[in-house]
C-alpha positions as CSV (number, residue, x, y, z in Angstrom):
1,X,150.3,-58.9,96.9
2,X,150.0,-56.4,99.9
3,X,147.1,-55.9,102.1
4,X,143.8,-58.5,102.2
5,X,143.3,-60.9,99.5
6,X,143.3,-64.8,98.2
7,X,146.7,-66.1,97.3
8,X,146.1,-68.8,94.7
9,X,149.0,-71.1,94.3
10,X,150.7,-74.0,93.4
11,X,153.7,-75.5,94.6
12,X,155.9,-78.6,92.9
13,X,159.0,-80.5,94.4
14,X,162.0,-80.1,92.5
15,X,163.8,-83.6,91.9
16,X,167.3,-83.5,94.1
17,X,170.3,-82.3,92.8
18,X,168.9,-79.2,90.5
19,X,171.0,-76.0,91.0
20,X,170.9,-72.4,90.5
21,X,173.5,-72.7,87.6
22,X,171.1,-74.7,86.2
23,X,168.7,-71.7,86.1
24,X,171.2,-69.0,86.0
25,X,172.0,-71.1,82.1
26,X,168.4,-70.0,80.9
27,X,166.9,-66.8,82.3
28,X,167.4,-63.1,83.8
29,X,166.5,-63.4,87.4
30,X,166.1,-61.4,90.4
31,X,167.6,-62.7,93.6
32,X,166.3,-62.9,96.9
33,X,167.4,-63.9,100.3
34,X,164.6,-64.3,102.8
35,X,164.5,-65.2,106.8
36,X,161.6,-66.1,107.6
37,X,159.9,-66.9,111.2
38,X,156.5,-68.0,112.5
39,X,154.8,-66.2,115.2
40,X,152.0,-68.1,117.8
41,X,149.0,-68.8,116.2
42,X,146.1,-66.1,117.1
43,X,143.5,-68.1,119.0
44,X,140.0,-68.2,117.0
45,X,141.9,-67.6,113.7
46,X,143.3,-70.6,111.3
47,X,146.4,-70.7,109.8
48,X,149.8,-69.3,111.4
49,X,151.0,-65.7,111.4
50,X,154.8,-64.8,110.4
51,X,156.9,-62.2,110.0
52,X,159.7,-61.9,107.1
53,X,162.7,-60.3,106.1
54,X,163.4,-60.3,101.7
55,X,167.0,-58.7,101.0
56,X,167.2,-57.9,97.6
57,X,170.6,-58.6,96.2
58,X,170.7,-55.9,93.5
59,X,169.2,-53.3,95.1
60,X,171.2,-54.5,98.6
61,X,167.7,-53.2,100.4
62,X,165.2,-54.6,102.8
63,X,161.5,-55.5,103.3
64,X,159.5,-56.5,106.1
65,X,156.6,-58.4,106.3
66,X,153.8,-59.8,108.4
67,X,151.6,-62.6,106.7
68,X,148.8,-64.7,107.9
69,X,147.6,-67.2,105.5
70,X,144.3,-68.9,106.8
71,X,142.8,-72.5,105.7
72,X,140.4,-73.0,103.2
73,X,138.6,-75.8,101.7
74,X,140.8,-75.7,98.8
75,X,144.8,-75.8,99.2
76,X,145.2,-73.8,96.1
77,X,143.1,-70.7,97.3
78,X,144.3,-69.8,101.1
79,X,143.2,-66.2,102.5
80,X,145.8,-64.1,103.2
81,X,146.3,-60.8,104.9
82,X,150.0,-59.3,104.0
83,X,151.7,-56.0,104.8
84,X,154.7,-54.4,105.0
85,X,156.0,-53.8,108.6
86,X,158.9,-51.4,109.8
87,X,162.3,-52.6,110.9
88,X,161.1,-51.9,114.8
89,X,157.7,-53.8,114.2
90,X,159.4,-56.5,112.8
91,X,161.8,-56.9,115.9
92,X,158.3,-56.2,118.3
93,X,156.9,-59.1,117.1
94,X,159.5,-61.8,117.0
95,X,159.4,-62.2,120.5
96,X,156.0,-63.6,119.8
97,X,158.2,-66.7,117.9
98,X,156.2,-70.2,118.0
99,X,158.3,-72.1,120.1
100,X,157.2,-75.5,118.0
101,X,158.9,-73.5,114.5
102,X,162.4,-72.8,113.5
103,X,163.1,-70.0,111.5
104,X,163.4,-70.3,108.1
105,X,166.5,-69.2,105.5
106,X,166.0,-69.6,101.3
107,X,167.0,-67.9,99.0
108,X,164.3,-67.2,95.8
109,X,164.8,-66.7,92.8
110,X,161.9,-65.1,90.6
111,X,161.7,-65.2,87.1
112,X,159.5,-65.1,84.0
113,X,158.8,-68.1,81.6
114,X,156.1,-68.5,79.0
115,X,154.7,-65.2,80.6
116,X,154.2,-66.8,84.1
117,X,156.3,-65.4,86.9
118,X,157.7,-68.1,89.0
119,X,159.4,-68.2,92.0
120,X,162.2,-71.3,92.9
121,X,163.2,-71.6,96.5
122,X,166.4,-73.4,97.7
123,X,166.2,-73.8,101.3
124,X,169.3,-73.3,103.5
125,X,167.7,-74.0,107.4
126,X,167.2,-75.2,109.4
127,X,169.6,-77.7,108.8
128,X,167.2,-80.9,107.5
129,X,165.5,-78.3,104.5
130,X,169.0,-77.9,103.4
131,X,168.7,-79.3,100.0
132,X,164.7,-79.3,99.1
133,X,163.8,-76.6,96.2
134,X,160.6,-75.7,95.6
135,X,158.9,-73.8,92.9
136,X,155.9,-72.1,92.8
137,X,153.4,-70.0,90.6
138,X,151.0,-67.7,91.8
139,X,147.8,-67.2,89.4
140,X,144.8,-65.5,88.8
141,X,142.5,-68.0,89.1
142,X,142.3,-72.1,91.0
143,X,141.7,-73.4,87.2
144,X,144.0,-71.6,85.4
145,X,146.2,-73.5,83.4
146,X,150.0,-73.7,84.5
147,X,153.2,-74.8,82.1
148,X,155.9,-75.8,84.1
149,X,159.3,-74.9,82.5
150,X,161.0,-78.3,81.1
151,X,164.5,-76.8,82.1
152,X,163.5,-77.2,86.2
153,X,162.8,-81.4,86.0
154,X,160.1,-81.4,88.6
155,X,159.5,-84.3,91.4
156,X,156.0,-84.3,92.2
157,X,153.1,-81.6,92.8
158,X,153.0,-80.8,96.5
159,X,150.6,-78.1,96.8
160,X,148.1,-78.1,99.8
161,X,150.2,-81.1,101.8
162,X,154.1,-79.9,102.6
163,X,153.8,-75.8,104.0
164,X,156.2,-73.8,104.7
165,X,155.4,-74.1,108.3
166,X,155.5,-77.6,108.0
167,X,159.1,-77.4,107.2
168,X,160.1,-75.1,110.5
169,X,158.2,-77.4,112.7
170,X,161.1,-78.6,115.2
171,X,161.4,-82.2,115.0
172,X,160.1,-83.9,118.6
């Protein structure tokens, strides 16, 4: 979703070892590749801004995008203000890169199962993500019920405590 809005989400650990053969087996897919970088935090705001770059595979195009998720009482709903940004924007505002955050490299693949569009991402970077899939679903509503596709065997729920940003915090 582009422009201001809630993002309502959940997010679930994929146990080790799960490939994308294992999903190529099952379903038609689109394939992303996506660098992603955190920006310093805007003081009075919660949350962390970022800027991102999604390369489509089959269409071997482009997009660039500035988020800011903010906090909210519940980890499921999170405020979020999300637009596309030009090539030049996106190259203004990197040199505002949080220091503390590593840029991030996955690549996602989005599909469709029991009518619910997921999204799976295997990180590549930094170099301790390597390894750690994630899949997510993004809903209409905090309640709504989710069915998690039996073919993806699932670790544990992690929605609300293991972000993103946590993951391109540089270790101290």
């Amino acid at each position: 979703m582009i422009g201001d809005d809630e993002e309502i989400e959940r997010r679930f650990l994929v146990t080790p070892g799960f490939t994308e053969k294992d999903l190529l087996r099952c379903l038609k897919l689109r394939h992303l590749s996506i660098s992603q970088q955190y920006l310093n935090k805007v003081p009075g705001k919660s949350g962390r801004p970022r800027i991102r770059i999604e390369h489509d595979g089959e269409t071997n195009t482009n997009s660039f995008l500035f988020t800011h998720k903010h906090r909210s009482a519940d980890p499921r709903v999170r405020p979020q203000n999300e637009y596309s940004i030009t090539e030049a924007r996106y190259e203004e505002l990197k040199v505002d890169a949080d220091p503390t955050r590593e840029s991030i490299f996955k690549r996602r693949i989005c599909f469709y199962w029991n009518g619910q569009l997921f999204e799976l991402d295997f990180f590549q970077s930094p170099q301790r993500t390597r390894g750690i899939v994630i899949l997510e679903i993004e809903l209409e509503r905090p309640d709504q019920p989710v069915e998690l596709p039996y073919f993806i065997p699932i670790a544990a729920e992690i929605t609300g405590c293991l972000s993103n940003s946590d993951l391109a915090k540089r270790p101290q």
